[in-house]
ROZA-625250 format. One record per residue: residue number from 1; chain; residue in three letters; y, x, z of N, C-alpha, C in turn. Coordinates in pm, whole numbers, padded with zeros to 5 digits. Layout:
BEGIN
<k: NUM; c: A; r: ALA; nv: Y; nu: X; nw: Z; cav: Y; cau: X; caw: Z; cv: Y; cu: X; cw: Z>
...
REM end
This chain:
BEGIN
<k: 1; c: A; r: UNK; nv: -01262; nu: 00704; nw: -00508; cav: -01282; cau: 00676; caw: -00647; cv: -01254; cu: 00801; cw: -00730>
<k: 2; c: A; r: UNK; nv: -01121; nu: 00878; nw: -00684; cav: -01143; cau: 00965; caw: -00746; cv: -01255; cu: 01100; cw: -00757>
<k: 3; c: A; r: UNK; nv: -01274; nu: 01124; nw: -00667; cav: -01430; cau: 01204; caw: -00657; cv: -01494; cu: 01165; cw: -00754>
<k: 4; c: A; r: UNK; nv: -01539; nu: 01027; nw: -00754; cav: -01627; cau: 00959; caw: -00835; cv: -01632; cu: 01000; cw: -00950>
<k: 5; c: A; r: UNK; nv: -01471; nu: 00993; nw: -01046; cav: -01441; cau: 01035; caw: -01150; cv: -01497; cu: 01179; cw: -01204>
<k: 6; c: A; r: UNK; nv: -01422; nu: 01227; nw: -01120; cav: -01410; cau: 01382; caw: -01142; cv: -01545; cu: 01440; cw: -01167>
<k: 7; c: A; r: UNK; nv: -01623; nu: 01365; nw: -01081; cav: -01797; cau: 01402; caw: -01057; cv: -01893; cu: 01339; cw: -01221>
<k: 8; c: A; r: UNK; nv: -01835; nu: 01250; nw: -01235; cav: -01879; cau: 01212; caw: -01338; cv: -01816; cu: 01295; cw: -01471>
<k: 9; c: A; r: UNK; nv: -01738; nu: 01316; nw: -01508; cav: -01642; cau: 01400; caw: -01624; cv: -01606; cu: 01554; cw: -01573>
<k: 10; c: A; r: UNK; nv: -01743; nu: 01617; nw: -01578; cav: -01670; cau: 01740; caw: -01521; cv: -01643; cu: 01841; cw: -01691>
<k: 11; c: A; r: UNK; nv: -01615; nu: 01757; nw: -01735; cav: -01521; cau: 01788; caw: -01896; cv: -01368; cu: 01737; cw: -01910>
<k: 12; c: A; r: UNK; nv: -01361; nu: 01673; nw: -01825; cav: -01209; cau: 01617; caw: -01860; cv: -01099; cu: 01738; cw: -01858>
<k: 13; c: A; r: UNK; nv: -01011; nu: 01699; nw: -01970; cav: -00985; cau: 01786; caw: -02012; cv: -00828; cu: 01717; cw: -01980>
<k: 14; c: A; r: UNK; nv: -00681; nu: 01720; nw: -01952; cav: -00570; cau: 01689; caw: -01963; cv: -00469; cu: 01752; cw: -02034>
<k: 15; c: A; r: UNK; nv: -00422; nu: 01630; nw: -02141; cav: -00330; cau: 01716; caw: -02238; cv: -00165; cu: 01695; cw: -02197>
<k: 16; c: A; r: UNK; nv: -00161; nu: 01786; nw: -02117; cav: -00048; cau: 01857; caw: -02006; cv: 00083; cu: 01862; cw: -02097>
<k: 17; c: A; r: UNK; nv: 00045; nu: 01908; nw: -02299; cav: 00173; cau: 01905; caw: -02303; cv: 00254; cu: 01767; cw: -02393>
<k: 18; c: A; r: UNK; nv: 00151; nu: 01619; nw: -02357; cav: 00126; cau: 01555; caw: -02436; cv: 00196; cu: 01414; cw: -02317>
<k: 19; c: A; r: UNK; nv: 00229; nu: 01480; nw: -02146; cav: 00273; cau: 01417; caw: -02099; cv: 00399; cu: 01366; cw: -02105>
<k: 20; c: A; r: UNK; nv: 00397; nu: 01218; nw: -02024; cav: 00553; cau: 01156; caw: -02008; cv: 00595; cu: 01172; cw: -01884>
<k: 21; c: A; r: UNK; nv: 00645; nu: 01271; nw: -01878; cav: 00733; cau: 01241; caw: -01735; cv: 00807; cu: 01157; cw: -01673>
<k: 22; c: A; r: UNK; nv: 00833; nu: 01102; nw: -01524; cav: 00846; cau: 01056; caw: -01487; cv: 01059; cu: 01060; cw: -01514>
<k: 23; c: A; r: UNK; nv: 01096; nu: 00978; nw: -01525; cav: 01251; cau: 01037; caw: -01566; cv: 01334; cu: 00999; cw: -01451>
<k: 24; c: A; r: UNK; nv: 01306; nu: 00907; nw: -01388; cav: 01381; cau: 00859; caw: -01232; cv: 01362; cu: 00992; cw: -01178>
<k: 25; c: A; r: UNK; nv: 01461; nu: 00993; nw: -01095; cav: 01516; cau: 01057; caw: -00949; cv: 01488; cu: 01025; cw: -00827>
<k: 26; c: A; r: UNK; nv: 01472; nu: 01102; nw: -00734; cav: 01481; cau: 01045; caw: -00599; cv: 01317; cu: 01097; cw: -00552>
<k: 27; c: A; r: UNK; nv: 01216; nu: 01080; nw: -00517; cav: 01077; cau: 01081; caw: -00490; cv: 01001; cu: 01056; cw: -00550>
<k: 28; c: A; r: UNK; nv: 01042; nu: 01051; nw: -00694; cav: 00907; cau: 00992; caw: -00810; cv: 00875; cu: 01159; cw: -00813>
<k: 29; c: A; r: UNK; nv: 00766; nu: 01190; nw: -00851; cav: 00767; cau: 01335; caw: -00885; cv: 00621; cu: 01289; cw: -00961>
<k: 30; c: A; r: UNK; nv: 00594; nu: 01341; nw: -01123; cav: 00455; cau: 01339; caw: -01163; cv: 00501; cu: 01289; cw: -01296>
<k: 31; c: A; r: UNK; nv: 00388; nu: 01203; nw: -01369; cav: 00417; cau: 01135; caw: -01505; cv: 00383; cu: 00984; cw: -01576>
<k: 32; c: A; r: UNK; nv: 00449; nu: 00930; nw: -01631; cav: 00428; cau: 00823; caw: -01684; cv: 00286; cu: 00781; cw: -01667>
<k: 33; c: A; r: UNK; nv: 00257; nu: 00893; nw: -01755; cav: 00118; cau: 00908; caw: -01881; cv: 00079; cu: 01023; cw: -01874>
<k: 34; c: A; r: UNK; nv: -00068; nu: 01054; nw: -01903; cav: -00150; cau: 01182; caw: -01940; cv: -00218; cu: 01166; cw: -01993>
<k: 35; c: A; r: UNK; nv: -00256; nu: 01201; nw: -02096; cav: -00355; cau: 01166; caw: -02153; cv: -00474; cu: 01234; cw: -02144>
<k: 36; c: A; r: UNK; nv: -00602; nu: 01246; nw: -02140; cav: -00711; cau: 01303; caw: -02119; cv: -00830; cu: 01301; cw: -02221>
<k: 37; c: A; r: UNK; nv: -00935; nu: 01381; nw: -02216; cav: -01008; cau: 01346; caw: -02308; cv: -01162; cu: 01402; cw: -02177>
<k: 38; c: A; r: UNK; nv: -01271; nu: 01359; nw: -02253; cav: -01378; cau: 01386; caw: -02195; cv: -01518; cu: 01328; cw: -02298>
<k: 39; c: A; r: UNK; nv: -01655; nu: 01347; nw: -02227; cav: -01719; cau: 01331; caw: -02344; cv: -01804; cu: 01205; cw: -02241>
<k: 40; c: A; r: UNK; nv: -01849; nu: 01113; nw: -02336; cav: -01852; cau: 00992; caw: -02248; cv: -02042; cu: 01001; cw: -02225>
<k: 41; c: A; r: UNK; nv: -02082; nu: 00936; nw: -02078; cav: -02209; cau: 01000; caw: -02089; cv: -02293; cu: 00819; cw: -02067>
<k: 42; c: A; r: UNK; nv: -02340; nu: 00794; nw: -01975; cav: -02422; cau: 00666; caw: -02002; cv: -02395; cu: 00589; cw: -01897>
<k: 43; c: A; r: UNK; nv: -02365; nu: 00429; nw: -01913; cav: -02308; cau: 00367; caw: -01833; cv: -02390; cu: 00328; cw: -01704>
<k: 44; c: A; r: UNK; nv: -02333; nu: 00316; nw: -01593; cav: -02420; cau: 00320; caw: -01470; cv: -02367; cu: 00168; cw: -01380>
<k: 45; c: A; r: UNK; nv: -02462; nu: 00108; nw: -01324; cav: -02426; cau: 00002; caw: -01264; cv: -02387; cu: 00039; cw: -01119>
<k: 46; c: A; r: UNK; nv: -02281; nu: -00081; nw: -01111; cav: -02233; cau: -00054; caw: -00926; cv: -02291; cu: -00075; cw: -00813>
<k: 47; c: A; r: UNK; nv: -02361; nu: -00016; nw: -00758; cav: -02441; cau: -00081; caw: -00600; cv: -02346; cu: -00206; cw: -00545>
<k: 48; c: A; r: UNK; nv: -02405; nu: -00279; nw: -00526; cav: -02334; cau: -00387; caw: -00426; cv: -02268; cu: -00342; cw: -00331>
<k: 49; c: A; r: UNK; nv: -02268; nu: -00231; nw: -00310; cav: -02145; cau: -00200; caw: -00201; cv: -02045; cu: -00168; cw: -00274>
<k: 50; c: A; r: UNK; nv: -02093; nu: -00111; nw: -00363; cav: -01996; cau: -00050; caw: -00438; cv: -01910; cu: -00141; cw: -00515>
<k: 51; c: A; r: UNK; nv: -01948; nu: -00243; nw: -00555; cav: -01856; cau: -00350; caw: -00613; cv: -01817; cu: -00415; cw: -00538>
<k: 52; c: A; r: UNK; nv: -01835; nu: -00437; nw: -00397; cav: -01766; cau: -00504; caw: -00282; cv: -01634; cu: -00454; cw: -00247>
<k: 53; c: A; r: UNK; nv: -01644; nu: -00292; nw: -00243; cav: -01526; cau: -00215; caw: -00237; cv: -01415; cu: -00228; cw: -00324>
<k: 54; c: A; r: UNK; nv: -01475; nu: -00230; nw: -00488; cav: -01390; cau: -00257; caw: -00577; cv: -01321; cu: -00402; cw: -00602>
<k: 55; c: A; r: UNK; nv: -01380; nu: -00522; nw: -00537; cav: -01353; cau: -00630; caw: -00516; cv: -01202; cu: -00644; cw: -00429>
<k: 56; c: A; r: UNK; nv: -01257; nu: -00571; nw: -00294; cav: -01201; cau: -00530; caw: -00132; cv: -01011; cu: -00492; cw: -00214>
<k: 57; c: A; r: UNK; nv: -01013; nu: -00364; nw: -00290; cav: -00959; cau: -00278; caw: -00314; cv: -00834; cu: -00429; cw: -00466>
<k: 58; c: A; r: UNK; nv: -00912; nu: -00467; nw: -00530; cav: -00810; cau: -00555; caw: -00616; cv: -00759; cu: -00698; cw: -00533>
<k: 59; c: A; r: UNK; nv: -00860; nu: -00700; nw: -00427; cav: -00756; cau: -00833; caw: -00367; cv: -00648; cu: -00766; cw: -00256>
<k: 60; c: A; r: UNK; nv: -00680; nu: -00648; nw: -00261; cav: -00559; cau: -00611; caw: -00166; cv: -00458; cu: -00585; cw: -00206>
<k: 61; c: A; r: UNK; nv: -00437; nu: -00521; nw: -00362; cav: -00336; cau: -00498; caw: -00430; cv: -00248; cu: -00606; cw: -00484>
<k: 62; c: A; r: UNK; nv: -00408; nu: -00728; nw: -00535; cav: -00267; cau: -00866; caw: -00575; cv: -00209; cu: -00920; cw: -00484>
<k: 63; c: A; r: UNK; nv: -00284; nu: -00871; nw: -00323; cav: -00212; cau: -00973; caw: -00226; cv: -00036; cu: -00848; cw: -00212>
<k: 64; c: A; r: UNK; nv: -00047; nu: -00740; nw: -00232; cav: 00027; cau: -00694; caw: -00153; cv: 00140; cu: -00641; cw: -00287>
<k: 65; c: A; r: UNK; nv: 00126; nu: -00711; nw: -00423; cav: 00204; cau: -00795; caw: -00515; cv: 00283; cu: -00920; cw: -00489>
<k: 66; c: A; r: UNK; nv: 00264; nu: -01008; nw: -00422; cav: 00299; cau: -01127; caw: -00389; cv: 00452; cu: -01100; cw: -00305>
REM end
């Protein structure tokens, strides 16, 4: 997915000094929040595989919430 992103917004821009860092200890390493900006281009539909995956990908997360 991320490829995906990146491939699509090759403007994104991250405002680095606009982040929240992470404030725990121990193995958190990174940030809250980042905020980003980019310029938005035209909306594209998901191949059926492609929304199968994204389907695949949210029932695995609520199951592995439970």
């Amino acid at each position: 997915m991320l490829v995906e992103v990146l491939t699509r917004t090759p403007d994104l821009t991250l405002a680095r000094d606009e982040a929240v860092p992470i404030t725990e200890r121990g193995l958190n390493n990174g940030s809250h929040s980042m905020p980003a900006s980019f310029s938005p281009g035209p909306r594209r539909a998901l191949s059926d595989a492609a929304a199968a995956d994204v389907d695949r990908a949210l029932r695995s997360v609520e199951a592995a919430g439970r």
